[in-house]
C-alpha positions in Angstrom: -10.5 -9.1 4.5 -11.9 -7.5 1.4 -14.3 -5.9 3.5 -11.8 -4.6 5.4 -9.8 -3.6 2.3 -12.7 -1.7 1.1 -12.7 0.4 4.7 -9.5 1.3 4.7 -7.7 4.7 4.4 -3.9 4.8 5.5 -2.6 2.4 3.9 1.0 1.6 5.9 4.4 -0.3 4.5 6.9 -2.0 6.2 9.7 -0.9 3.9 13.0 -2.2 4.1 14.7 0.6 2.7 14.1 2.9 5.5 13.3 -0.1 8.3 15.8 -2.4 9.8 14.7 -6.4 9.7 15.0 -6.3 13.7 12.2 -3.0 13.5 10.0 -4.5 11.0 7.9 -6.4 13.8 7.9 -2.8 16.0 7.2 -1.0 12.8 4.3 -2.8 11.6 2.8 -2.3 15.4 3.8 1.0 15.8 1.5 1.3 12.2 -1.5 -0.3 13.1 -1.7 1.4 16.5 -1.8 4.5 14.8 -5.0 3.4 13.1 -3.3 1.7 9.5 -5.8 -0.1 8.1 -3.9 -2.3 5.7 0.1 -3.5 6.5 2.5 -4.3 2.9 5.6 -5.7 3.4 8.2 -4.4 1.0 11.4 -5.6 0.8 13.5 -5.3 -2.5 16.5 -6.2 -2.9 16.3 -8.4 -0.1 17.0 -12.5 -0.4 13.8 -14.6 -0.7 14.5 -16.4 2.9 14.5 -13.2 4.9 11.1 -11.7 2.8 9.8 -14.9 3.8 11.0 -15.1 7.3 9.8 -11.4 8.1 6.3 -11.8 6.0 5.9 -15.2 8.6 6.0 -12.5 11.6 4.5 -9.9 10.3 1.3 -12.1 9.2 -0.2 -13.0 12.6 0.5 -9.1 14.1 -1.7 -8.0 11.1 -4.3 -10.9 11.8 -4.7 -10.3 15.5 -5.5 -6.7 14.7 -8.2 -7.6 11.7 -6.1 -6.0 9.0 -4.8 -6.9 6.1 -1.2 -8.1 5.2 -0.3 -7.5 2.0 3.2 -9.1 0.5 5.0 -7.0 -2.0 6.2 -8.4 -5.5 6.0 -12.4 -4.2 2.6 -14.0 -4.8 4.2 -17.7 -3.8 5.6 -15.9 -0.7 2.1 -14.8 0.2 0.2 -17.7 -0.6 2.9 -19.6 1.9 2.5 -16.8 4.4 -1.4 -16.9 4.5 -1.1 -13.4 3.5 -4.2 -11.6 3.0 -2.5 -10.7 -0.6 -0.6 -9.5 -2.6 1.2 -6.0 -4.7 2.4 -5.8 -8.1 3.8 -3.4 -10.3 2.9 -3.0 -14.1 6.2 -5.1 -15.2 5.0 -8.1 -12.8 2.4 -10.0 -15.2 -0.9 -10.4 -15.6 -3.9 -10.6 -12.8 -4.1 -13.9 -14.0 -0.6 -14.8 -14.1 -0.8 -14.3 -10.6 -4.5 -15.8 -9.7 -2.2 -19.3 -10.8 -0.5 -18.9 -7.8 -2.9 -17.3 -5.2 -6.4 -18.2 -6.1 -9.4 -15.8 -6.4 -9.3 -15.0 -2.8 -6.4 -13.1 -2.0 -6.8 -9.6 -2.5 -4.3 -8.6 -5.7 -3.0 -4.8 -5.6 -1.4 -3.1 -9.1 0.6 -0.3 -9.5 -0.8 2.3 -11.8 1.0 5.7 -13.3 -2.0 7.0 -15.5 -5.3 7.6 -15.9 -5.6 4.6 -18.8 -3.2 2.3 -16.4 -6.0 3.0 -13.5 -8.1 2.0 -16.0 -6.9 -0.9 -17.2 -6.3 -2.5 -13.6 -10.1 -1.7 -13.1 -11.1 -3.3 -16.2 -8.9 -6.5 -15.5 -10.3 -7.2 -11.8 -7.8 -6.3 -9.3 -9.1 -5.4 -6.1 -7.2 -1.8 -5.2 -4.9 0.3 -7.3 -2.0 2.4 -5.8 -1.8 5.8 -8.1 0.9 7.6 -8.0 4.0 8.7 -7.5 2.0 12.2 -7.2 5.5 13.5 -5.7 8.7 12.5 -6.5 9.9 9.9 -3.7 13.1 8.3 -3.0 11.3 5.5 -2.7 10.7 5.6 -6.6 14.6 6.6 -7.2 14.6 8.7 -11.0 11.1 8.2 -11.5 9.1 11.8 -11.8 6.1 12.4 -9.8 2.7 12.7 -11.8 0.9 15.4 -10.2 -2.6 15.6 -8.4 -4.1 16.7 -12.1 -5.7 13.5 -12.2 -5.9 12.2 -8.5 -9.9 13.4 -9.2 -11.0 11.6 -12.0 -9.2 8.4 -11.3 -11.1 8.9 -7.8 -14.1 9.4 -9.4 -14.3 6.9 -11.6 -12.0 4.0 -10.8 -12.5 5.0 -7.2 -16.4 4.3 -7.5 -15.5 0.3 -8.1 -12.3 -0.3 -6.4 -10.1 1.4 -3.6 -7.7 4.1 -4.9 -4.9 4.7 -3.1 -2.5 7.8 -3.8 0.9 6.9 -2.9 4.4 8.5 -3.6 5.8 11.6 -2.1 3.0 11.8 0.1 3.5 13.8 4.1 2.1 14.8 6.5 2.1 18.8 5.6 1.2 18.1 1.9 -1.9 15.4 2.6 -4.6 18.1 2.7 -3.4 19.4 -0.5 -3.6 15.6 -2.1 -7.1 15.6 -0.5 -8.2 18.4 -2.3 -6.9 17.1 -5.3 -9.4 14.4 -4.6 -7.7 11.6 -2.8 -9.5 9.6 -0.2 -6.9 7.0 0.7 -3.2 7.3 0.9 -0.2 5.9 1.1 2.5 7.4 3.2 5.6 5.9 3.7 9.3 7.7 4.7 7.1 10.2 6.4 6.3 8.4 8.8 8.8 5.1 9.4 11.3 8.5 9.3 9.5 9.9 12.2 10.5 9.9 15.9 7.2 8.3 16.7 5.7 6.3 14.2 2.4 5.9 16.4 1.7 9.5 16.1 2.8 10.1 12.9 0.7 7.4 11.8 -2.5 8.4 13.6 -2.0 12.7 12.7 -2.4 10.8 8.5 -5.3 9.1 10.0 -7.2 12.1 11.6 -6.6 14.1 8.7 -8.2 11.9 6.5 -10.9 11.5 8.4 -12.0 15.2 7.8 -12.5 15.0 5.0 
């Protein structure tokens, strides 16, 4: 799936915050029919049972489709899964806290905010970053957005040895704007589980990139 990882450019999530449990299934479909090329469940604030329960039926969806299911925040969650991997943000540990738990396998994400943070996760071996928020989000409640200042040199530098994936803020009417900034992959998220059909909201990110 690394190879796979390495391909992709929307990068879709499952979020709980804007998803019922009873749409996550739908969702996640509805996502990689429009051409997602890697699936995260996030779920916070939600009980460990029900991240575990939903991750179980998410898993095989993403597998039939050859794409990559990513758990957010639970590295003992996705190793019980058979998730392809796993998310974490700066406060979560080490890489190698969490390579005890999943092996060196499993494709590890880590949040970055910076330029040196980018940096860092390179330096340390994860496999992708997510960079960002460029906009302020709800999903980021109080956080500020960074800007696209940077999205070009993290790109172009971090992006030459790993997948960079902007994320935060992100829509459809301001991705060619990111892109020009320098962003290859993205990560869109109330955008499109917001929209009225998440197939084609999902697939107008996907064209768009692909112009680029």
């Amino acid at each position: 799936m690394k190879s796979k990882l390495k391909s992709a450019q929307f990068y879709g999530i499952v979020d709980l915050g804007y998803v019922t449990a009873e749409r996550a299934t739908s969702v996640a479909q509805s996502l990689l029919d429009g051409g997602a090329g890697i699936i995260q469940l996030r779920a916070k604030g939600c009980g460990l049972d029900e991240i575990r329960n939903l991750a179980k039926l998410l898993q095989p969806i993403c597998r039939k489709k050859g794409v990559p299911f990513i758990v957010n925040d639970y590295p003992e969650i996705a190793l019980e899964v058979g998730a392809d991997g796993v998310h974490i943000g700066q406060d979560d540990g080490s890489l190698a806290d969490v390579r005890d738990i999943v092996g060196e396998e499993m494709i590890v994400g880590r949040s970055t905010h910076s330029v040196e943070q980018a940096k860092e996760a390179l330096l340390e071996g994860f496999d992708y970053i997510g960079f960002g928020p460029i906009f302020p989000t709800p999903t980021k409640v109080g956080r500020a957005g960074i800007g696209m200042q940077n999205v070009g040199l993290v790109q172009s530098t971090v992006g030459q040895e790993i997948p960079v994936f902007c994320i935060g803020g992100i829509r459809r009417d301001n991705l060619a704007q990111v892109q020009r900034a320098g962003a290859q992959r993205v990560v869109v998220v109330s955008d499109v589980l917001r929209a009225e059909n998440v197939v084609e909201a999902a697939r107008e990110i996907v064209t768009q990139l692909l112009k680029q």
